[in-house]
N, C-alpha and C positions, 0 to 999 in steps of 0.2 A: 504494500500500500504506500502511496507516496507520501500520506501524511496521517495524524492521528483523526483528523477532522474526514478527510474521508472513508479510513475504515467507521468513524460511529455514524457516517451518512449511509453506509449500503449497510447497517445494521439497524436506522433506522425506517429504510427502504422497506429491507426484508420485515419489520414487526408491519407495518403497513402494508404490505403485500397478504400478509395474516390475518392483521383485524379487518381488512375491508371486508371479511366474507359474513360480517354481524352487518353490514347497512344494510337499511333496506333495498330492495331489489329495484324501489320506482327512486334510487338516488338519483336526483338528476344531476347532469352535465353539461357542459358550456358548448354551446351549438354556434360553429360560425360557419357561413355557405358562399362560397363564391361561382357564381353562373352567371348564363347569357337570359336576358328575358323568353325565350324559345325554352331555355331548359324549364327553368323558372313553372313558364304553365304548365309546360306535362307534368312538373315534379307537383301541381297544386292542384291541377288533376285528377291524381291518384291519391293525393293525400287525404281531399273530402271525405274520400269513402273507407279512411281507416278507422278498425273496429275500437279504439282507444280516444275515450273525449279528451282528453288533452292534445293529442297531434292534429288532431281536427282543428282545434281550436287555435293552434299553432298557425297551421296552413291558412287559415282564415285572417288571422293577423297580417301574416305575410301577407298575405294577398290586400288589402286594402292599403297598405303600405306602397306597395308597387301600382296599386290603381291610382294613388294620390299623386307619385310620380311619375307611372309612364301609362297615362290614362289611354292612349292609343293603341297599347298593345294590350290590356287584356278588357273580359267583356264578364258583366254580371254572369252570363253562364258557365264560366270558369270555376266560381265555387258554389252554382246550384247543383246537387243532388241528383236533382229529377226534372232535369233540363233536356236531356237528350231520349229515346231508347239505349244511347254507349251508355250513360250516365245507370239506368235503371239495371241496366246486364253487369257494372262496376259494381253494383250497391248490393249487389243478389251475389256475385263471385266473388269481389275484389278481397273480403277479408283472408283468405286462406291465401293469399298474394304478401299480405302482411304479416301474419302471426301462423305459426302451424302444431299441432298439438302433438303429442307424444304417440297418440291412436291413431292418428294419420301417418307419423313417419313409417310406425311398425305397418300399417296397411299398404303404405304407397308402394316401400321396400321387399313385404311379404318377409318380415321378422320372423322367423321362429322362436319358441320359449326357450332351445337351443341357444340360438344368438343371443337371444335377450340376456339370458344369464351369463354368457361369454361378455356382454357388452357392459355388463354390469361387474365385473370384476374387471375392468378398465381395457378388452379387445376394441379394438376399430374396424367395423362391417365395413366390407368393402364389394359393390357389385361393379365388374368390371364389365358387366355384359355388354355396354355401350360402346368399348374401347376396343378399336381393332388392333389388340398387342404384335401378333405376329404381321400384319404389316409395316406398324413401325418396328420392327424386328431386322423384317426384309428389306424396306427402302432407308431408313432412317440409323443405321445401326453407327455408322463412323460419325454422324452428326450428334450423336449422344453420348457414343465414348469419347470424342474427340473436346466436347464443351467447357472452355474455362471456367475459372471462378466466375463468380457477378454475372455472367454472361447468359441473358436471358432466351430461354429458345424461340423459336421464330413464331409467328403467330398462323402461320399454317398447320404446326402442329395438333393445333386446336382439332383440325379438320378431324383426328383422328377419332375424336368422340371421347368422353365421357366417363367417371369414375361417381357413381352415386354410394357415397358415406354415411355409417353412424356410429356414433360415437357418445360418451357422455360427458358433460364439459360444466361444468361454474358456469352462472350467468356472469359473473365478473369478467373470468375469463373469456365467453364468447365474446363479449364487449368488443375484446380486443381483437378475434377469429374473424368478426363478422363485419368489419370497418374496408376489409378487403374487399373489394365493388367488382373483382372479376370473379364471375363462376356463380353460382346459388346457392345462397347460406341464408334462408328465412330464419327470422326471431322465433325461438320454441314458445311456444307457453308454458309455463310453469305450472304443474300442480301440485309438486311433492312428493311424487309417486319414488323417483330415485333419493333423495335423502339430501343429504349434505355431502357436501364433497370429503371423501377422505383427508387429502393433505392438509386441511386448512386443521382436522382435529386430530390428526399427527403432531402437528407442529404446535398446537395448544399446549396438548398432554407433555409433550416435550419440555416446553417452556416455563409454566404455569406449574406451582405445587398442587400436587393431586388434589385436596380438599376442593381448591377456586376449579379445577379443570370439571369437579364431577358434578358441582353447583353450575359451570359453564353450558356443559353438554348436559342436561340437566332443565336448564333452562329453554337451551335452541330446541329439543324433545317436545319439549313443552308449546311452544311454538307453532311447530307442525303440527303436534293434535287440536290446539286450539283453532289451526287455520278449518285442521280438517271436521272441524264439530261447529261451523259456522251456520251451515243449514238446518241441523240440528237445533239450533238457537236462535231458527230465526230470521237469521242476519240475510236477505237478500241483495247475495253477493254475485258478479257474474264472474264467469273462467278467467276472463281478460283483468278484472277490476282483480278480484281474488289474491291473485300474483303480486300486487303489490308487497300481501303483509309476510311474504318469506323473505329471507334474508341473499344477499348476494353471491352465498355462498352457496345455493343449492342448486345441485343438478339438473340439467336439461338432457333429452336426450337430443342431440342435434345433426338434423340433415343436411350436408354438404354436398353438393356435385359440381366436380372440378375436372377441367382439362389436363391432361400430362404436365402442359407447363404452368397451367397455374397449383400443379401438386407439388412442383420443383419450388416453385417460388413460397408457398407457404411454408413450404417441409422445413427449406432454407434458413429463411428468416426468422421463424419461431421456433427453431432448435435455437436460440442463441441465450446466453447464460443471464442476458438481461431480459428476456422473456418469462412472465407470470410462471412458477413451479408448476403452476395444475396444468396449464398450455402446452409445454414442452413437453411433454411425453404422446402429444397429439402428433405435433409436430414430428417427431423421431419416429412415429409407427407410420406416417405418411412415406417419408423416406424410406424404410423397409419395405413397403409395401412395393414400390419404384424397383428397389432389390431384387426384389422376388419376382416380377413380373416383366422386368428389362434390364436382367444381367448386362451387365460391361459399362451401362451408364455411368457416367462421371456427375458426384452429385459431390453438398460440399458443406454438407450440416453439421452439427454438433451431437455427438452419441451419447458424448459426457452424461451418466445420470446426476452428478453432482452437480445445480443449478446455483452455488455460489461462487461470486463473481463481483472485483473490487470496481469493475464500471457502473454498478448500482449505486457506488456511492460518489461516483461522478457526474451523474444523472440528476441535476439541479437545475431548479430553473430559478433564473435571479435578475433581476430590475436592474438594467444599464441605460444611461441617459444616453438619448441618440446624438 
């Protein structure tokens, strides 16, 4: 470490990296967007008819924001509803474009309780049946073994089709999976069904003297049963709204489908030792997965299971006058 100030920065990284998994799940985030007014409407568009009032409500702001300034480009039917038949076909489909539940991924995929159990002791399902391997086997063989570091594959590779994913991930950490905008990573819904994520009460129990850790875990228990005795009580909650009162630390099952090189590019990146603990073992079974299904590839990720690393505590942001 180069100095004493940064090893207690990537130590107070890592305790941070640990207690985010107690916030709640609807913590919000600083949203900043930069686009052309073309993107702009389709992005406000789609956003009407998201099943969460707050993003609604969002996109409605926006949008009267940009009516005040660029009144020529957009038009009151931009965030009605039930302006068009597109609008009414949006309002009937569009939710499952937004949020997708845990009983859809296992449906869409054809889960087995097989898999499921495999995926629950932390495997990554992977169906390759979209992806023609032995073609890029046959035509692409020297352009894979041959690829440097950083060096992204081409985007025809795409053509080759498809790798549809699951896996079980931290809402915290998909945060970070799902910001990725190539390839299809819908937001799960939360219901509690997978639990809490292991590493975050790993690393509790570690830290914490037993007594605080078993009043800890103890409590988060407590938690989950009270979410799940809502109805029972009463409480007229819906599946969307529901998810707020879990913690950030709990499970999703999450569907992924990704091109070759967008499997390269994530495996990549999120193998690396400043990458969330619960992350990087998605990351590293992506990579294997690449192994196993296109020997001789040259890939260039981090296998290391040990996820500490003194650049966390380089990882500062700080206030310089311009």
């Amino acid at each position: 470490y180069k100095t004493e100030k940064v090893w207690l920065n990537a130590l107070y990284a890592r305790a941070f990296d640990i207690a985010r998994s107690l916030l709640p799940l609807g913590t919000t985030t600083l949203l900043s967007w930069t686009t052309s007014l073309r993107a702009a409407r389709d992005h406000i568009r789609r956003l009407k008819h998201h099943p969460l009032p707050e993003v609604r409500e969002v996109a409605a702001k926006i949008f009267q924001k940009l009516v005040e300034k660029y009144p020529h480009s957009f038009k009151a039917t931009d965030i009605d509803v039930t302006a068009s038949p597109a609008d009414v076909y949006m309002a009937k489909f569009g939710a499952r474009d937004r949020v997708v539940s845990a009983s859809e991924v296992i449906s869409r995929l054809g889960i087995t309780e097989a898999e499921l159990d495999a995926i629950r002791g932390g495997a990554l399902l992977a169906r390759p049946g979209t992806v023609d391997l032995e073609a890029l086997k046959q035509n692409e063989a020297a352009l894979l073994a041959e690829r440097p570091k950083t060096a992204p594959l081409p985007w025809r590779i795409e053509s080759y089709g498809r790798y549809n994913l699951a896996f079980l991930l931290d809402f915290g950490s998909f945060r970070d999976l799902q910001r990725h905008r190539n390839g299809v990573c819908q937001v799960p819904l939360i219901d509690g069904r997978f639990g809490f994520h292991p590493w975050y009460l790993e690393q509790m129990e570690d830290n914490m003297p037993a007594p605080e850790f078993s009043k800890l875990k103890a409590s988060i228990d407590a938690q989950f049963a009270a979410i799940a005795g809502l109805a029972k009580e009463g409480v007229p909650v819906s599946p969307a709204l529901r998810q707020y009162y879990f913690p950030m630390g709990t499970q999703a099952l999450v569907h992924a489908s990704y091109s070759v090189p967008e499997v390269v590019y994530i495996g990549e990146l999120r193998s690396a030792k400043t990458v969330h603990p619960s992350l990087r073992p998605v990351a590293q079974k992506l990579l294997a997965l690449l192994e196993r299904d296109l020997p001789g590839m040259a890939l260039y990720g981090d296998r290391d299971e040990d996820s500490w690393s003194a650049k966390r505590g380089e990882q500062t942001i700080v206030s310089k006058k311009a």
